[in-house]
Every structure is written in C-alpha cells, then in structure tokens.
N, C-alpha and C positions, 0 to 999 in steps of 0.2 A: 622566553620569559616564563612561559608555562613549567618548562622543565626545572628552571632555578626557587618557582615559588612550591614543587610538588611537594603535595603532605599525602603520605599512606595512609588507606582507610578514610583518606576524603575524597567527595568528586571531584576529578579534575579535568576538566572539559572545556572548551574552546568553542565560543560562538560565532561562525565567521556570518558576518552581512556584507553581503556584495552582490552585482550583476553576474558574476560568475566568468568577467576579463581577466584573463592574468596578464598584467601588463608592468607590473613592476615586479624587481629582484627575480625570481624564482618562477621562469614563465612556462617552462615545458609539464603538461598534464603527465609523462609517465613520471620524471621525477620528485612534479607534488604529491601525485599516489604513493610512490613510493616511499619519500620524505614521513606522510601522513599514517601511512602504515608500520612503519616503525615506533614513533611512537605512540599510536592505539595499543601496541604490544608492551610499553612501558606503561600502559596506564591512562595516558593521558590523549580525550575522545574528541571529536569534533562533529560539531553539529551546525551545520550550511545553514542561513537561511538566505533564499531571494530575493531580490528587489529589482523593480527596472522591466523595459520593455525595448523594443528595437534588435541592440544585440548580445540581447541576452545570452546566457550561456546555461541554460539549465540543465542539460547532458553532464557538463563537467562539474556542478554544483550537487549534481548526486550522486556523481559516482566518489566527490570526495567526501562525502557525509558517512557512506556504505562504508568506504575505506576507514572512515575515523572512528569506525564502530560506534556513532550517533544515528543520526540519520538527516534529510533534507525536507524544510517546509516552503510554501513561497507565499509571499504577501503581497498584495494590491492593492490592500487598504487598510484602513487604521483596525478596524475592526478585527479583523485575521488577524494583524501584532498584536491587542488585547489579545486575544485568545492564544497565541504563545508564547508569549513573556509576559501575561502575565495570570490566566484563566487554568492555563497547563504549562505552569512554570515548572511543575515537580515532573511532568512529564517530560518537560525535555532535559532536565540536567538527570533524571535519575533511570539508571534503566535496570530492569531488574529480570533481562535474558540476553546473553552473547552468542551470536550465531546461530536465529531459529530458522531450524528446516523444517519444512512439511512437505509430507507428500500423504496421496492417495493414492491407494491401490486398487482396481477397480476388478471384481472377478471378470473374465471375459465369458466367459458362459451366462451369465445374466446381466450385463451392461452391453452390447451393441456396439456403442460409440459414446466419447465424451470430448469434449472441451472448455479446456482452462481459460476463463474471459481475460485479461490482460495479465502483466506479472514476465511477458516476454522475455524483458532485459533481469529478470532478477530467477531467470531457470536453473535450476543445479541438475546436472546428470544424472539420472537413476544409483546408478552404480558409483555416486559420489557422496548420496545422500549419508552416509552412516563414514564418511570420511572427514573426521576433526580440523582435517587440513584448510580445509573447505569453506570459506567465505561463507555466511550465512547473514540475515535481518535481526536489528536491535529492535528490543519492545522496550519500551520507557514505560515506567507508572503510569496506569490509567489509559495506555493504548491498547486499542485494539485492531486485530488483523481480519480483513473478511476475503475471500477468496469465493468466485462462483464457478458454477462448474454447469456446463449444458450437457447433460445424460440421456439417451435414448437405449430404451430395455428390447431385451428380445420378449415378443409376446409370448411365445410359447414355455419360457423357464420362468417361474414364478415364484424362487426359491427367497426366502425373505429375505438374506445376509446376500449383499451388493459388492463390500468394499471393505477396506479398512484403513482407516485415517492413522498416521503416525506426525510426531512428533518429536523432533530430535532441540537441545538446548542446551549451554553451558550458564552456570553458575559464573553470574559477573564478577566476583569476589577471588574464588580460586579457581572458575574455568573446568571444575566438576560436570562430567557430558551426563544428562538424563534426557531418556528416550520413552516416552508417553504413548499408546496404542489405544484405538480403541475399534469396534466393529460397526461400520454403515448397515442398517436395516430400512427395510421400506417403509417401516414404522416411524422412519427419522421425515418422512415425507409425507406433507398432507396433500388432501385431493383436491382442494381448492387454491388458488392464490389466493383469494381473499380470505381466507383465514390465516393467512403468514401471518408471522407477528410484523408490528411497525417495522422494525430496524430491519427485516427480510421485505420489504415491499420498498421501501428506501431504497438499499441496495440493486434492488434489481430496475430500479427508477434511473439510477444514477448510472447502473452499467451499459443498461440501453442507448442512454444519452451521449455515452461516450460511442459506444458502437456507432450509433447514428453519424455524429460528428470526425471519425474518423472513413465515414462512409465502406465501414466495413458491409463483405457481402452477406454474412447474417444477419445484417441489419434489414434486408431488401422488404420493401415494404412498412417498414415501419415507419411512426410521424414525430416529430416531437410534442404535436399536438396531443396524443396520447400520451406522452410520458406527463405533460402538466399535466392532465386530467389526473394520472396515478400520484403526480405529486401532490393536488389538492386531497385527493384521499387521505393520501400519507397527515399532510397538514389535520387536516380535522381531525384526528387522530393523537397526535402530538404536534401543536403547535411553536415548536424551536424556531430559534432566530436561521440556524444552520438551513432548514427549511425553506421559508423566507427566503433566503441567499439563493438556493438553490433553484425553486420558480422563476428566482429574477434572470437569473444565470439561462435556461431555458426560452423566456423571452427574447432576451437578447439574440439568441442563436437561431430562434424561428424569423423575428426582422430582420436580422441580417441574412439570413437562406433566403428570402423573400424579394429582399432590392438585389440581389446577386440577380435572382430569375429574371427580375425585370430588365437588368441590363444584359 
C-alpha cells in the first residue's frame, strides 16, 4: 500500500504498532528483515512502536525499526504515546541522518582503559566504521544520541589531547556520506560531578540504574537508593515531567528488590 501511494520528495514511512508477534501472513524474522530492507532502500522507512507485556517481542521490534531505517519506541502508558505521536511527532516521521556511525578513538598512551556503557547490540567493527555498506542509526528531528564511556588515565602521561571523536553520516535525501572529527581534551572534563551540567548528571543517573538493574559487575556496590538521591538533585534542577517518570520508575525497582529479599 505504501509502495502504490509513494510520492518523491515526501516522507514515506510506515508506523507499525504491535507486541512484536508475527503471527499472521509473513512470519519468519529473516524474510521481514529482508522484505523491510528492501524497501527502506526504495525510500519508503519504518518505524516500530510497542505495546503489550507477557510475550512480547522487543528483540524483533528493533531490529525491524534499525532495518526500516526509522527506529523503535515502546509505550506503557498514555503519556509516553502523547509524547510520540504527538509531542515528537516531527521527530518520528522526519529524519534528518542515514546511517550514523560513531566511534572514539582513544590514545593508548594516555587513556589506560575504557568502556562503552551499553550500545552492545548496535557495535559496528573498527575496520567497518568508514564502510557505506554498513548498517548504521537513524537521528529524526529533534533526537538526540548520548553515549558514556568509563575512562581510566595513566597517572604518569599528562598530555592534554586523549582521543578523538568521529562521526561518520549520510544525507537522507541523496545518501551523500560526511564524516565530522573532532579532538577529546582533558579540558572537555571537569573535576567535579557536581558541576556537570543537568543532561550529564541525568544521564549518568540513568546509566547506573540500568547497570544496577542488569546486575552488572560494575555496578558492585552500588544502591538505587543513591541513584534517587542524584535523581532528586537532578530534579531541583530541572523539574521535567521525564524526571518525575523517572524517580517513579526507581521506586518501583528499590520495592520490588526489597520483597524479592524478603522471600
């Protein structure tokens, strides 16, 4: 249907809502990828959203999003639908980068050690990053991407320049590739967390939470109980509804950790 109403030079994009069953016509995940990525290459994108709980299937709801070159939201409540379809409505039908790569490059003589907090499933190979062929992340209007990274410097090299950040991109229109650089300095890093700005104390609010919750071992020691504390910081700070959501969401996960221990 999509392909009979396509108009060039308009967006043409597909919104699927579902639990993420394929259970009618067309059930096998390789040949809806497939099917899907054909036409993302005519033009015409797709973008997943969730719904449901039980048996769900959110695995295969983003990897068909990734493939439709849209991307995958999930909703639990009304609120979360406000907010996309219709808060970041231009965000989800319009995107305005195909296939973003990033990588960081990290000198080894003055960085020690590092690692990338989640992004697992979405790793491109070194040696594939600067290959067009290459599957990469849609950015829609108005999105944005955060990525952390846990660094440990050697004491003894003190040399200010760390790293260098790249960015690789096509132009949604004609798929023109621009490749963006820039150089990490220790200047890019303050000496305190409390001086981050909001949106970096957030972030690293919410990345903990998920380490905790995936009971990862970097997490070891950590409480959730600290993460709300940095969340109400955050809150005083900027009091967003997102926010809000997010203490609740923390709640939730400290009583539920709690009646587990009891039984």
């Amino acid at each position: 249907m999509a392909e009979k109403m396509y108009e060039p030079g308009k967006i043409n994009r597909i919104i699927l809502c579902s639990d993420g069953v394929a259970n009618v016509g067309l059930t096998s995940a390789e040949d809806l990828l497939e099917r899907i990525k054909r036409y993302a290459e005519k033009g015409i994108t797709l973008t997943t959203v969730g719904f449901g709980m039980g048996n769900y299937n959110d695995i295969l709801m983003e990897k068909l999003g990734n493939k439709g070159n849209g991307f995958y939201a999930y909703v639990d409540d009304f609120a979360e639908a406000k907010r996309i379809f219709m808060e970041n409505l231009t965000g989800t039908l319009q995107v305005i980068a195909r296939d973003v790569k990033i990588q960081v490059e990290f000198d080894p003589q003055v960085v020690r050690s590092y690692r990338l907090l989640g992004y697992e499933n979405r790793d491109v190979d070194d040696d594939k990053f600067r290959d067009d062929k290459e599957d990469g992340g849609e950015i829609g209007s108005g999105h944005q991407v955060t990525a952390l990274y846990e660094i440990k410097f050697f004491k003894e090299n003190k040399a200010d320049r760390i790293g260098t950040l790249y960015v690789r991109y096509k132009d949604p229109d004609n798929s023109e590739v621009t490749e963006l650089s820039r150089g990490i300095t220790r200047g890019d890093f303050r000496n305190k967390f409390g001086n981050c700005s909001v949106d970096f104390k957030l972030a690293a609010a919410c990345a903990e939470f998920a380490e905790i919750l995936r009971k990862s071992y970097w997490a070891k020691g950590s409480r959730l109980s600290d993460v709300y504390e940095l969340a109400i910081e955050v809150f005083l700070e900027n009091d967003s509804r997102e926010i809000v959501e997010f203490m609740n969401m923390i709640s939730k996960a400290d009583k539920f950790a709690g009646e587990r221990a009891e039984k």
